[in-house]
N, CA, C and O atoms as CSV, one atom per row, in Angstrom:
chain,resi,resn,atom,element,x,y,z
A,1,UNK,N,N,78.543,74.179,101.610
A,1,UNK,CA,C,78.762,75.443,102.260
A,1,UNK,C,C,80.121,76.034,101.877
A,1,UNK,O,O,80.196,77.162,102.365
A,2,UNK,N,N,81.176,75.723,101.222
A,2,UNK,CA,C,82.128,75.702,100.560
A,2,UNK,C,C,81.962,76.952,99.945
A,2,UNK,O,O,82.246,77.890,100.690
A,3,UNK,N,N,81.689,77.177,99.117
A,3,UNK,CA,C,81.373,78.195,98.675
A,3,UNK,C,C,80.536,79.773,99.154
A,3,UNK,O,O,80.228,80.667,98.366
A,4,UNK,N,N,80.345,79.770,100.373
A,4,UNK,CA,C,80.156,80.706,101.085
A,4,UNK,C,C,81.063,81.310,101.760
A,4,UNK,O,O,80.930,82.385,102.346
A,5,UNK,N,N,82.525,80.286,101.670
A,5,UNK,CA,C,83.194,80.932,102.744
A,5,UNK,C,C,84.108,82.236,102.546
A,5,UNK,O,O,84.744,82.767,103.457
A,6,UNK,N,N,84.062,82.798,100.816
A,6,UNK,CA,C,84.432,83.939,100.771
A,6,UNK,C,C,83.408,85.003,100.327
A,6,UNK,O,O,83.680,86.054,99.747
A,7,UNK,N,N,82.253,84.588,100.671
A,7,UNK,CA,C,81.298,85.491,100.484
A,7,UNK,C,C,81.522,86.932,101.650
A,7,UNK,O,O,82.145,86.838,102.707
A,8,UNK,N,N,80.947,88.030,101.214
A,8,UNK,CA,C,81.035,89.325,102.331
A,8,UNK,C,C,79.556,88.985,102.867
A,8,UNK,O,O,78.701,88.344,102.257
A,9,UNK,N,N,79.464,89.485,103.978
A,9,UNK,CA,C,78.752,89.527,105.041
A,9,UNK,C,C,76.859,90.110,104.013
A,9,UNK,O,O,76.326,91.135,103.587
A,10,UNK,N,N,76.661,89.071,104.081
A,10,UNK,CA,C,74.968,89.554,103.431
A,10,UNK,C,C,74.843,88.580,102.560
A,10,UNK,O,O,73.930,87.802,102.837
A,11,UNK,N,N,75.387,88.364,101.682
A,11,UNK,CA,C,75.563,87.716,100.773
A,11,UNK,C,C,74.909,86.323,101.209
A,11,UNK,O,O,74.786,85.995,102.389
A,12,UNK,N,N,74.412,85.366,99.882
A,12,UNK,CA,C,73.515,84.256,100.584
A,12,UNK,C,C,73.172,83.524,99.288
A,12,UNK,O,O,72.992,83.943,98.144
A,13,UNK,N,N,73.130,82.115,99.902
A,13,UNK,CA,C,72.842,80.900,98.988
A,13,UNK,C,C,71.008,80.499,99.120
A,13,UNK,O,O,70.506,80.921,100.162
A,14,UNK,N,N,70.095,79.785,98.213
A,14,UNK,CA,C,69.354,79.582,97.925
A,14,UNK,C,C,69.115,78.216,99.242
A,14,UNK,O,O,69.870,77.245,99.279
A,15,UNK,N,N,68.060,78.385,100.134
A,15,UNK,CA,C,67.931,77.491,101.225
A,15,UNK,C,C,67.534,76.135,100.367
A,15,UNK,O,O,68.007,75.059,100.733
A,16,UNK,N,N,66.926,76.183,99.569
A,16,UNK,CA,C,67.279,75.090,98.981
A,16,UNK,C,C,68.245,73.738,98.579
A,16,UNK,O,O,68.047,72.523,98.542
A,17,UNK,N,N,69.085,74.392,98.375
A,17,UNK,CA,C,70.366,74.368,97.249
A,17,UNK,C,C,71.249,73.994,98.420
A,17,UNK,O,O,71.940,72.991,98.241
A,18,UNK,N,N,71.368,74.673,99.699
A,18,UNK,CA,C,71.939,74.600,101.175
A,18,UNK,C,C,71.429,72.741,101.444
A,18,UNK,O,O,72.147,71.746,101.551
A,19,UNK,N,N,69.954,72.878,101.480
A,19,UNK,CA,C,69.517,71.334,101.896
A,19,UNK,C,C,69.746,70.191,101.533
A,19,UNK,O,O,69.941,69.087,102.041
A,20,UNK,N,N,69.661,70.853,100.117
A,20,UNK,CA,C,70.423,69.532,99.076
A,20,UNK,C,C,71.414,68.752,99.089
A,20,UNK,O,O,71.509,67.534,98.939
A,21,UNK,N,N,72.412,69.851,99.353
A,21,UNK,CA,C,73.584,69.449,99.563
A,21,UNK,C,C,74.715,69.164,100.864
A,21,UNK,O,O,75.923,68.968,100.995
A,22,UNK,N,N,73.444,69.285,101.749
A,22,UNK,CA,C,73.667,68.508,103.023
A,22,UNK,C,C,74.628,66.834,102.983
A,22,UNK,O,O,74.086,65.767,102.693
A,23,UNK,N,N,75.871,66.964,103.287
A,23,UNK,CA,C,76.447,65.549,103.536
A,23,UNK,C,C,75.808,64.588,104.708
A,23,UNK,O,O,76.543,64.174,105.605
A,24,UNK,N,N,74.701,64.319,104.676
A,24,UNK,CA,C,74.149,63.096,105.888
A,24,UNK,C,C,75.027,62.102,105.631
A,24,UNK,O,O,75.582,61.655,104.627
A,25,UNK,N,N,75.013,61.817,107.041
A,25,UNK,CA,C,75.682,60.018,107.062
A,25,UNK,C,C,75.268,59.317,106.404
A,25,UNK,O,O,74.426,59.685,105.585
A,26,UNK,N,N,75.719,57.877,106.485
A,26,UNK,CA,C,75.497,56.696,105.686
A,26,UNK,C,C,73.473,56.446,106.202
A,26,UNK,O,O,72.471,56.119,105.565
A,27,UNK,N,N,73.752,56.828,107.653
A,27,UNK,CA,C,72.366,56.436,108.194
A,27,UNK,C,C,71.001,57.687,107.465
A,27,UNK,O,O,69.778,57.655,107.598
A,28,UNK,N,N,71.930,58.715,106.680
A,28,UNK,CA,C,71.168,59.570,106.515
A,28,UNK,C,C,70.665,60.875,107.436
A,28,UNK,O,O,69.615,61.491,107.254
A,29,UNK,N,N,71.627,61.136,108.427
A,29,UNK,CA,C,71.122,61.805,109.690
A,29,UNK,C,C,72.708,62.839,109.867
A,29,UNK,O,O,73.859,62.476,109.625
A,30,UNK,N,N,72.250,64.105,110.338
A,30,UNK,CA,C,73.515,64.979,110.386
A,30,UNK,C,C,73.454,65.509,111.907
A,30,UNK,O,O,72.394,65.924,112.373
A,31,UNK,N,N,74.532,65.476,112.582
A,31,UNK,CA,C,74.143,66.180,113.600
A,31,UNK,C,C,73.902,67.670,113.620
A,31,UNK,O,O,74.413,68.529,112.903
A,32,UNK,N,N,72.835,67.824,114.789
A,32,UNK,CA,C,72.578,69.065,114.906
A,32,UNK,C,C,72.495,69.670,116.970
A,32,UNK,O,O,71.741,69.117,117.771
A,33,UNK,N,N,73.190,70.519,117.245
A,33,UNK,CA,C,73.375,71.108,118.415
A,33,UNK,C,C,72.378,72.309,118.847
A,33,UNK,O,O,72.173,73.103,117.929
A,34,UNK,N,N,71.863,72.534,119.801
A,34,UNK,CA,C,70.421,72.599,120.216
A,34,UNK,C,C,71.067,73.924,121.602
A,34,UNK,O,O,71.699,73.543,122.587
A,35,UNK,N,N,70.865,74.796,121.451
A,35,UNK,CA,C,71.763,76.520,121.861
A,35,UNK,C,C,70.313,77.212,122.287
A,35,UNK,O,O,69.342,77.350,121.543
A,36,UNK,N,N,70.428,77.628,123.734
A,36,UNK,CA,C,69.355,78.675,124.126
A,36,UNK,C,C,69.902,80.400,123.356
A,36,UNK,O,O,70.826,81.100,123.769
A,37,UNK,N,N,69.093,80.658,122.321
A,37,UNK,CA,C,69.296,81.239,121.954
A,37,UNK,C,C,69.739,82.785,122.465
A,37,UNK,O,O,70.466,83.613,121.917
A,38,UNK,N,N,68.882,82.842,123.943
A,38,UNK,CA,C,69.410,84.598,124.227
A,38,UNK,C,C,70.701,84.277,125.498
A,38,UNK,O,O,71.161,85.251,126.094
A,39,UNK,N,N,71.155,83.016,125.794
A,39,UNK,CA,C,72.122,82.928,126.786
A,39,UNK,C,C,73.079,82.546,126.074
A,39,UNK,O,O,74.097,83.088,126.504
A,40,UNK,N,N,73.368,81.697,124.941
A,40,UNK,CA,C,74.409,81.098,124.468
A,40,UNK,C,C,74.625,79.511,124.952
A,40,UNK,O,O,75.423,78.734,124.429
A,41,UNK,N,N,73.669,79.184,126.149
A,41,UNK,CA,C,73.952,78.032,126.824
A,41,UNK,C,C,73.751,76.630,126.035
A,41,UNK,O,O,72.614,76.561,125.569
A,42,UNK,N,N,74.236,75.943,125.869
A,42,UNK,CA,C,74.467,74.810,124.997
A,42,UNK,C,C,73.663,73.757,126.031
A,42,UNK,O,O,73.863,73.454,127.207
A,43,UNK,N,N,72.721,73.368,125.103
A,43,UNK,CA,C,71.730,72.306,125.734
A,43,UNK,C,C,71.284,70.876,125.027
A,43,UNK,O,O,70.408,70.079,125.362
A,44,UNK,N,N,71.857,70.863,124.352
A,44,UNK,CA,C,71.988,69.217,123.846
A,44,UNK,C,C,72.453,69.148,122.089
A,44,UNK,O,O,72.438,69.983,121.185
A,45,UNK,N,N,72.844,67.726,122.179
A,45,UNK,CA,C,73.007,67.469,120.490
A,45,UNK,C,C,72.144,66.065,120.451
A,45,UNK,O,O,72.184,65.034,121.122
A,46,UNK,N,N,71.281,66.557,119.251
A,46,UNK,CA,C,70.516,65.317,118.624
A,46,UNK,C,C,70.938,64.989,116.879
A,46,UNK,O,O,71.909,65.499,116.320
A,47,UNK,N,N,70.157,64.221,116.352
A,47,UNK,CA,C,70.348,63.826,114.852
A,47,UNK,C,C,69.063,64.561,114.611
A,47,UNK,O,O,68.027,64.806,115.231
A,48,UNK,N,N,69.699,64.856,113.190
A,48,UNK,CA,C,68.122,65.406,112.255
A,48,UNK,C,C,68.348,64.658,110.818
A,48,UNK,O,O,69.526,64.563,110.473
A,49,UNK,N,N,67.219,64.039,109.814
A,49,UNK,CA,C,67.183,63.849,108.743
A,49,UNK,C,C,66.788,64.632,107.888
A,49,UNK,O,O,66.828,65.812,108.237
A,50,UNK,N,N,66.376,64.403,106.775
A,50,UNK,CA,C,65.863,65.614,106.217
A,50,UNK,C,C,64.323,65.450,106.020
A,50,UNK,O,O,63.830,66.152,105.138
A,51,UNK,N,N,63.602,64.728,106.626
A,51,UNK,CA,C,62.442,64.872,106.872
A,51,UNK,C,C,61.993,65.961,108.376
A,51,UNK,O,O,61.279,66.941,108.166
A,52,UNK,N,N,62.438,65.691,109.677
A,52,UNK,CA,C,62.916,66.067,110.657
A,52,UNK,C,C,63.545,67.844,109.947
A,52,UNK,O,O,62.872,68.863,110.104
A,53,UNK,N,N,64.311,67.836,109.530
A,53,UNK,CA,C,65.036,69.518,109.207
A,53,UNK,C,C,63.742,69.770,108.374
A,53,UNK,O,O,62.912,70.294,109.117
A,54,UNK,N,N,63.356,69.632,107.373
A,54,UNK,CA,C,61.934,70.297,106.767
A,54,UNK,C,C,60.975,70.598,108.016
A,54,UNK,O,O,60.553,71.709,108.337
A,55,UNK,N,N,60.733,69.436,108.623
A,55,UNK,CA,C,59.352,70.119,109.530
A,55,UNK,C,C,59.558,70.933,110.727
A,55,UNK,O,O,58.547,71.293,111.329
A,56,UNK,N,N,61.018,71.376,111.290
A,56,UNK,CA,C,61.626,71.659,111.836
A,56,UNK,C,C,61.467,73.720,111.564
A,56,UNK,O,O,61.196,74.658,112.313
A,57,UNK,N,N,61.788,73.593,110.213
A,57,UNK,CA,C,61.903,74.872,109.290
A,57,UNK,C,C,60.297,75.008,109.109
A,57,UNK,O,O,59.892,76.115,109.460
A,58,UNK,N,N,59.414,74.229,108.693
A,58,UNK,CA,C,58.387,74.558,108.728
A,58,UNK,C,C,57.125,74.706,109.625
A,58,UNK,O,O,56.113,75.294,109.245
A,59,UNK,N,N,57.251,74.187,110.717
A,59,UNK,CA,C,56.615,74.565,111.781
A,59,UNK,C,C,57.241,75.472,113.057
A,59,UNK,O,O,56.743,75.926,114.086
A,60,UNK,N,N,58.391,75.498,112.549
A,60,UNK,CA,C,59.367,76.392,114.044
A,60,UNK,C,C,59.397,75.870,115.228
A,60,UNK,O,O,59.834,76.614,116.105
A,61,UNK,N,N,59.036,74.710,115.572
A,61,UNK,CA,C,59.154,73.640,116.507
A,61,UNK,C,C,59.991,72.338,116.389
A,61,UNK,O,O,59.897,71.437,115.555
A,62,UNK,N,N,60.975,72.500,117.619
A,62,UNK,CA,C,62.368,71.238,116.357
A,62,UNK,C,C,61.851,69.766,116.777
A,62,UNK,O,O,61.280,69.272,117.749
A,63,UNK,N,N,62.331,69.346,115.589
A,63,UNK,CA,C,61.780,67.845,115.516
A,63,UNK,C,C,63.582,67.252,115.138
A,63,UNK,O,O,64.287,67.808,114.296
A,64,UNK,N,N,63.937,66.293,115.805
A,64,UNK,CA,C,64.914,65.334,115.376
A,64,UNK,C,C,64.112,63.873,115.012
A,64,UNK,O,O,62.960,63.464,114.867
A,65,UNK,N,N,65.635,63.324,114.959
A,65,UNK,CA,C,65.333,61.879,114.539
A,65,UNK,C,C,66.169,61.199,115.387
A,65,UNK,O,O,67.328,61.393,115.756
A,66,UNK,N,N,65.077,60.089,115.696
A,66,UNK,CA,C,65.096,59.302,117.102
A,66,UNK,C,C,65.597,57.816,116.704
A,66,UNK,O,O,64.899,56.883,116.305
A,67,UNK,N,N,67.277,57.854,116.962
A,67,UNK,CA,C,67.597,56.593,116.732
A,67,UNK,C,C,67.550,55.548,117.530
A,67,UNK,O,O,67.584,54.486,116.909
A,68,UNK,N,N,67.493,55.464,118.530
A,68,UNK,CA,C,66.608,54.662,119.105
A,68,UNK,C,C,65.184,54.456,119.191
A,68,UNK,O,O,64.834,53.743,120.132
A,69,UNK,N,N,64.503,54.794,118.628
A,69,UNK,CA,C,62.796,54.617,118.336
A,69,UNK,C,C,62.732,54.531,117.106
A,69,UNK,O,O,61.718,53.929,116.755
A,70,UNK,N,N,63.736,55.061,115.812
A,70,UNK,CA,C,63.618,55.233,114.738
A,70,UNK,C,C,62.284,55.537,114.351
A,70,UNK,O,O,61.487,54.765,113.819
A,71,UNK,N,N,62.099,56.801,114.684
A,71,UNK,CA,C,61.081,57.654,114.513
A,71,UNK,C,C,61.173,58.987,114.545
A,71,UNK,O,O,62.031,59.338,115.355
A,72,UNK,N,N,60.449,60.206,113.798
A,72,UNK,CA,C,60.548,61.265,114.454
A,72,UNK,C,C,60.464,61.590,115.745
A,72,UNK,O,O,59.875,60.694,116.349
A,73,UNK,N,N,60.747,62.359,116.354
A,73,UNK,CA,C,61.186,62.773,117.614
A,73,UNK,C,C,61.066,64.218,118.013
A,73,UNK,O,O,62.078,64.890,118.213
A,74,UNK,N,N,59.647,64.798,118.153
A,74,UNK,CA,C,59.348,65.989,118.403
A,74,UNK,C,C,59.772,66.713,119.385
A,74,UNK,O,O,58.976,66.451,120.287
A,75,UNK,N,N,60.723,67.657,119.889
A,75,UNK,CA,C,61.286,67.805,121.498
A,75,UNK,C,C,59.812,67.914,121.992
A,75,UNK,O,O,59.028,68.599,121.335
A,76,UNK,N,N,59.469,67.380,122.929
A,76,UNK,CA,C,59.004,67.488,124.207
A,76,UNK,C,C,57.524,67.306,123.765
A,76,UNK,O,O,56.666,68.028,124.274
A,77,UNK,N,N,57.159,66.278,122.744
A,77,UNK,CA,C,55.936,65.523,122.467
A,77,UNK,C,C,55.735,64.265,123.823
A,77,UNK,O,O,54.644,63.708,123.702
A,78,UNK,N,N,56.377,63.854,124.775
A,78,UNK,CA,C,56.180,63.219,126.244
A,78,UNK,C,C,56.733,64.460,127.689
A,78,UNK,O,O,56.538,64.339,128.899
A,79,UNK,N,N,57.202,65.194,127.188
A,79,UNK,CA,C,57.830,65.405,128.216
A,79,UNK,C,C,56.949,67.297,128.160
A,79,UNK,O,O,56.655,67.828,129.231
A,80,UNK,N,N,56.740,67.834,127.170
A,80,UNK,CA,C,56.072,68.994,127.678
A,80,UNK,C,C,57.467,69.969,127.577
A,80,UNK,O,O,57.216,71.118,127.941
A,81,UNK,N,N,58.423,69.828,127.298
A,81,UNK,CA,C,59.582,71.110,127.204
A,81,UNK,C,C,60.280,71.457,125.778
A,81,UNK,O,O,61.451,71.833,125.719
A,82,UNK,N,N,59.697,71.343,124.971
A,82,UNK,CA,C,59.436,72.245,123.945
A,82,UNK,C,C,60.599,72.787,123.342
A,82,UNK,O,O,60.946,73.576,124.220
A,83,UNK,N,N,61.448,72.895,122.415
A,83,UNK,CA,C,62.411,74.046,121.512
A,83,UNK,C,C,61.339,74.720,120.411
A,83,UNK,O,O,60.507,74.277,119.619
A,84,UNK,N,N,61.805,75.974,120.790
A,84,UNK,CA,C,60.829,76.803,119.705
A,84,UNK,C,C,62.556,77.064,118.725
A,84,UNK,O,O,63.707,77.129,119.156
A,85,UNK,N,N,62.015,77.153,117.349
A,85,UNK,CA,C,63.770,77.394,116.712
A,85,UNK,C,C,63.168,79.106,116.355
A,85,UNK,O,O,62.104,79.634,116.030
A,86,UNK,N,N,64.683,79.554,116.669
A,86,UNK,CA,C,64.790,81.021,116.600
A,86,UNK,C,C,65.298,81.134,115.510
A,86,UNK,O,O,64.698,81.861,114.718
A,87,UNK,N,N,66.834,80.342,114.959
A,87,UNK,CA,C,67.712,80.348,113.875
A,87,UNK,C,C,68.252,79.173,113.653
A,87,UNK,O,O,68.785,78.566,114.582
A,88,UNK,N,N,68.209,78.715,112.527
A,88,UNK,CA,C,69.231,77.386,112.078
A,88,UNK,C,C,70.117,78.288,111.586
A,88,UNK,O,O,70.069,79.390,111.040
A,89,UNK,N,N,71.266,77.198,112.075
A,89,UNK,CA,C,72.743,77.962,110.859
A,89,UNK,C,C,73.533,76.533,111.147
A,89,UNK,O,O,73.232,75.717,112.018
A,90,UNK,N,N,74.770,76.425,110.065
A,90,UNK,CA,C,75.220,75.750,109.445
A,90,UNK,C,C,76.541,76.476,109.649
A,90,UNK,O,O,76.876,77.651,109.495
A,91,UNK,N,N,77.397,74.998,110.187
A,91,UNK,CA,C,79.271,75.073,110.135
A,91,UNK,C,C,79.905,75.570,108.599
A,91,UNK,O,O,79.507,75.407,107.446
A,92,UNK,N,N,80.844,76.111,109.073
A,92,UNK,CA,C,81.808,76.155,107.886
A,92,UNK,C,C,81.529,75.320,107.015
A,92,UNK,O,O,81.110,75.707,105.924
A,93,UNK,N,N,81.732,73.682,107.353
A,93,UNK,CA,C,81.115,72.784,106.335
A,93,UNK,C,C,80.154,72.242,105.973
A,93,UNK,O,O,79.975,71.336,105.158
A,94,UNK,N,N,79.416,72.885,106.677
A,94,UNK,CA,C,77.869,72.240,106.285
A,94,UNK,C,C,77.634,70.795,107.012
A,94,UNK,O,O,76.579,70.196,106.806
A,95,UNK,N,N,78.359,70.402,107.629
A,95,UNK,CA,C,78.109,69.122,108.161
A,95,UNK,C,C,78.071,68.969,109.698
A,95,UNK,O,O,78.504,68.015,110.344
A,96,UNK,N,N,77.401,70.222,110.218
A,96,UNK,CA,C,76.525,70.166,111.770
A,96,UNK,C,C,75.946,71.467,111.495
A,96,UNK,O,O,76.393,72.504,111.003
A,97,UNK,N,N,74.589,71.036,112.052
A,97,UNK,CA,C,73.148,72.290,112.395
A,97,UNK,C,C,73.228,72.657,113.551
A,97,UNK,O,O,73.068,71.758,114.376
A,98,UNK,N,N,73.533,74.262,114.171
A,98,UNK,CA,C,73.369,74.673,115.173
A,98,UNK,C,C,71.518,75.140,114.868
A,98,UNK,O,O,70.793,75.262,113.881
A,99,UNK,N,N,71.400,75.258,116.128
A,99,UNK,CA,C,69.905,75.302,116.600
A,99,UNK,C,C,70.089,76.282,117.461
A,99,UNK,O,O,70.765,75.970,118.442
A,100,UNK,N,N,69.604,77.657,117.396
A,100,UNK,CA,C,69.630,78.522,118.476
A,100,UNK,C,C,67.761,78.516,118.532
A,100,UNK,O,O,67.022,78.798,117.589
A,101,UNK,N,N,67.422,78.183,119.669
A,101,UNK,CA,C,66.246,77.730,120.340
A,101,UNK,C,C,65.753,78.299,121.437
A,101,UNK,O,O,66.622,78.799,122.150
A,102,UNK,N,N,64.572,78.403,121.850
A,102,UNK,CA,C,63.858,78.716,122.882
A,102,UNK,C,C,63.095,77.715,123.614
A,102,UNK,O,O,61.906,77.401,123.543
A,103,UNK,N,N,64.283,77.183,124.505
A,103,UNK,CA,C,63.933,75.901,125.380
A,103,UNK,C,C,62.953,76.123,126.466
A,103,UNK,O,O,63.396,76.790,127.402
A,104,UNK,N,N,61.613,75.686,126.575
A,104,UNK,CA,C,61.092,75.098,127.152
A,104,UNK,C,C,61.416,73.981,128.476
A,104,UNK,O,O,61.362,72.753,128.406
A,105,UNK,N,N,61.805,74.920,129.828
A,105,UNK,CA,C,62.185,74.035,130.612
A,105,UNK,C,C,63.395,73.272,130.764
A,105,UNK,O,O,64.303,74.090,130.621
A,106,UNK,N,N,63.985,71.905,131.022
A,106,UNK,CA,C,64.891,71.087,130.747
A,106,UNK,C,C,64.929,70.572,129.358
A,106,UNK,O,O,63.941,70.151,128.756
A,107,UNK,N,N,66.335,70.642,128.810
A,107,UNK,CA,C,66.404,69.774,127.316
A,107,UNK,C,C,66.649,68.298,127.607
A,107,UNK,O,O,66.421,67.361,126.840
A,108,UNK,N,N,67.156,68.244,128.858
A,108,UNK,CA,C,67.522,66.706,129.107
A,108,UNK,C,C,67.062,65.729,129.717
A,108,UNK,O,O,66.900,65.945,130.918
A,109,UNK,N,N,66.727,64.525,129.291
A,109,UNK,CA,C,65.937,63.823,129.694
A,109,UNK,C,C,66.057,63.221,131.250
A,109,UNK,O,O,65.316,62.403,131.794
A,110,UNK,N,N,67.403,63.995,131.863
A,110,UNK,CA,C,67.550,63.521,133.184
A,110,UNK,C,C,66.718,64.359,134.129
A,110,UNK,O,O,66.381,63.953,135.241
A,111,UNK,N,N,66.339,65.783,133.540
A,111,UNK,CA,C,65.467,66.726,134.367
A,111,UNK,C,C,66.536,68.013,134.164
A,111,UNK,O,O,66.362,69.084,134.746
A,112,UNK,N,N,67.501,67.794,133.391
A,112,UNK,CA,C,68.335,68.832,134.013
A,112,UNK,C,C,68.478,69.521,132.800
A,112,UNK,O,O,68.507,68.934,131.718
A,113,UNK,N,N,68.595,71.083,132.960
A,113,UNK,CA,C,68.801,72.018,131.701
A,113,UNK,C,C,69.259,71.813,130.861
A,113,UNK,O,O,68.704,71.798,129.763
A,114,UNK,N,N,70.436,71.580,131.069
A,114,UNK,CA,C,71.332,70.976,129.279
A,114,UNK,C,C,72.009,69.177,129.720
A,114,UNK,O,O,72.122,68.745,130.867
A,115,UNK,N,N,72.270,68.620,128.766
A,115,UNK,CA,C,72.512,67.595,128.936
A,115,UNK,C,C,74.284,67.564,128.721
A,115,UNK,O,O,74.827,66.556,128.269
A,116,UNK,N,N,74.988,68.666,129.067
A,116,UNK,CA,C,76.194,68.537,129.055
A,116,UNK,C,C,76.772,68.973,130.460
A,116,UNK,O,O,77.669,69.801,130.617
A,117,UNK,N,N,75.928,68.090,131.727
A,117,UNK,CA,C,76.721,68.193,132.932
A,117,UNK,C,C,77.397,67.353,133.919
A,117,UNK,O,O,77.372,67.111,135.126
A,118,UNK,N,N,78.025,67.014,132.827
A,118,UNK,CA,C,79.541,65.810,133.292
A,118,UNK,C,C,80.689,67.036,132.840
A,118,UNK,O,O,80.715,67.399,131.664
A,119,UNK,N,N,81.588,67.616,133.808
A,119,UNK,CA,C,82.667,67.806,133.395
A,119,UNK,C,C,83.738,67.388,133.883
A,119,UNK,O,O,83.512,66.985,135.024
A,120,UNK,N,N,85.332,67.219,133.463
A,120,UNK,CA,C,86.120,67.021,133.396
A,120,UNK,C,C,87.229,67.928,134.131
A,120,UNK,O,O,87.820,68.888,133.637
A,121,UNK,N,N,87.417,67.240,135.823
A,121,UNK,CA,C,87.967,67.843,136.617
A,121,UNK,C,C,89.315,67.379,136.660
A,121,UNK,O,O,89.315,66.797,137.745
A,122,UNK,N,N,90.262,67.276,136.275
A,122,UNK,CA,C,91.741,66.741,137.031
A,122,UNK,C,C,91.424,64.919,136.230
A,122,UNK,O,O,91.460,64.559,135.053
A,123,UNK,N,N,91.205,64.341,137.190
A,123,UNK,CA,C,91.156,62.830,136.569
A,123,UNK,C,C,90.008,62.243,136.969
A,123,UNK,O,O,89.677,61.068,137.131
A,124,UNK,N,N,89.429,63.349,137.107
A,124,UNK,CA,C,87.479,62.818,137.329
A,124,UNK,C,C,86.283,63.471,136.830
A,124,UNK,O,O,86.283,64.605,136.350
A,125,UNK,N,N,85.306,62.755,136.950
A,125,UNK,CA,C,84.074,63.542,135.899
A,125,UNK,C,C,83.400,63.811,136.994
A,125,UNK,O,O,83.530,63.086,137.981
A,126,UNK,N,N,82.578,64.885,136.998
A,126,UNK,CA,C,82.207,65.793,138.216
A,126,UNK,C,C,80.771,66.200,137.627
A,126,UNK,O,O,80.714,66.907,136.621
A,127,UNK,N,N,79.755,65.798,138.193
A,127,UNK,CA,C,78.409,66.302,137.577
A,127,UNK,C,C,78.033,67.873,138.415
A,127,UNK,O,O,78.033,68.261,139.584
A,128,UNK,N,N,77.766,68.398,137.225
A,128,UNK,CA,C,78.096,70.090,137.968
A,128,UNK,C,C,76.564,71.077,137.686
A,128,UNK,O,O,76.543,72.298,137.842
A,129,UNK,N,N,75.458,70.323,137.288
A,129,UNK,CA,C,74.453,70.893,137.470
A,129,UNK,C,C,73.394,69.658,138.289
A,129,UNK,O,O,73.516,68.481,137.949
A,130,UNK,N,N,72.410,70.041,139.335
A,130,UNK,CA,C,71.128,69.609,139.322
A,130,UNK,C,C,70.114,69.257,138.580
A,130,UNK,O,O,69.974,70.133,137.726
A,131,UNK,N,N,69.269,68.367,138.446
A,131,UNK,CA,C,67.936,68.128,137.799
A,131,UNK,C,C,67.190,69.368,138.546
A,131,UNK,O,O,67.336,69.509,139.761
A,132,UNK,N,N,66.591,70.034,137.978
A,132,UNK,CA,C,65.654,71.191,138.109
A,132,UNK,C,C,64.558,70.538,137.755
A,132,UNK,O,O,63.768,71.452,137.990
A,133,UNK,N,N,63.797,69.548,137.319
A,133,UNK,CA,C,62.562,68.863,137.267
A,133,UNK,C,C,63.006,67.028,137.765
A,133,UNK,O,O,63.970,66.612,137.122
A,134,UNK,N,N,62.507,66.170,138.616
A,134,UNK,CA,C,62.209,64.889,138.799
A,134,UNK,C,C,61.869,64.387,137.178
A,134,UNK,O,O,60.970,64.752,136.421
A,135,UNK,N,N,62.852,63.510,137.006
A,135,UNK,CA,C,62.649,63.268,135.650
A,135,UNK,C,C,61.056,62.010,135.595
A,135,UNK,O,O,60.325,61.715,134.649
A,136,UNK,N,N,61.047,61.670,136.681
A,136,UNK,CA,C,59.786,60.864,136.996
A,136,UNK,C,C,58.682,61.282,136.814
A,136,UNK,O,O,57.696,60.562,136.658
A,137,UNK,N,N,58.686,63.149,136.803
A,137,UNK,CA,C,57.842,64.155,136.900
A,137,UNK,C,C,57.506,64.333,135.645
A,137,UNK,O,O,56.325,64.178,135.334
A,138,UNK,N,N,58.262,64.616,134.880
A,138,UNK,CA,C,58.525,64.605,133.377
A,138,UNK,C,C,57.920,63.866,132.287
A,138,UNK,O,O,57.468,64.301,131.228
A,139,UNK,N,N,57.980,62.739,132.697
A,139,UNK,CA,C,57.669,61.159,132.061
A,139,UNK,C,C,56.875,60.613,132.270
A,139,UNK,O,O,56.192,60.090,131.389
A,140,UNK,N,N,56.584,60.486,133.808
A,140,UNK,CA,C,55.558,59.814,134.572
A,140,UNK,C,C,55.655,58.474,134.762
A,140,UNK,O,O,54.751,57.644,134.859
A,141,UNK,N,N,56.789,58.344,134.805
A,141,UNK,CA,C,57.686,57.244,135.169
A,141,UNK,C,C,57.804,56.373,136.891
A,141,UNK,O,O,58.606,55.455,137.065
C-alpha cells in the first residue's frame, strides 16, 4: 500500500496486486476490524486469511479465520447475526482490513453489540454496555 500514499484522491491500484501483497503473519492471517458501517460503531476484530478475504469479497458476507477451530469462520453460521460487507479498505500499510459492515444483531459472542465493552475508568475496567441478546439464546447453550 506504499505506494498509494501519494496518489490524488481517485486514483487506484489493481485489487489484485493489493491481495498479493498483503504482509500476513507467520500464521498467515492479517487482522481485520469489523465497523457498522452507517454509525461508525466499532464492533469487533477478527483474523482473515486469504482464503477467508476472497470469499469474503466474493460473496459479500464476511468470513474470518477461526483460530481456535482452525477453520473458516462464517459470522453468524451458529449464531444467526450476520455481517453483510459494505466496503473493505486497507491502512496506510496494508497490514489491517477495516470492514465497514452491516451487522446483523450482536457481533459479540457475549450477546452484546460490539465486543469492545470493557473500558478503562481511572484504575478500573468498567463494562459499559449490556448483552442485548442471552448469549444462551444465541447458541443454545
Amino acid at each position: 500500500m506504499k505506494q498509494s500514499e501519494k496518489f490524488k484522491l481517485g486514483e487506484s491500484l489493481p485489487l489484485e496486486e493489493v491481495l498479493a501483497g498483503l504482509p500476513y503473519n507467520r500464521d498467515g492471517l492479517i487482522p481485520a476490524i469489523a465497523q457498522q458501517h452507517d454509525t461508525g460503531e466499532v464492533l469487533m476484530m477478527a483474523w482473515m486469511n486469504a482464503e477467508s478475504l476472497h470469499e469474503t469479497l466474493e460473496q459479500g458476507r464476511v468470513c474470518y479465520w477461526s483460530r481456535s477451530r482452525q477453520k473458516l469462520w462464517r459470522k453468524g453460521e451458529s449464531s444467526g447475526q450476520v455481517q453483510l460487507l459494505k466496503e473493505m479498505r486497507f491502512d496506510c500499510d496494508g497490514d489491517t482490513i477495516l470492514l465497514l459492515v452491516d451487522q446483523t444483531g450482536p457481533a459479540c459472542h457475549t450477546g452484546r453489540r460490539s465486543c469492545f465493552y470493557n473500558a478503562v475508568r481511572g484504575d478500573r475496567v468498567e463494562v459499559v454496555a449490556d448483552p442485548v441478546i442471552d448469549p444462551e439464546t444465541l447458541y443454545g447453550k
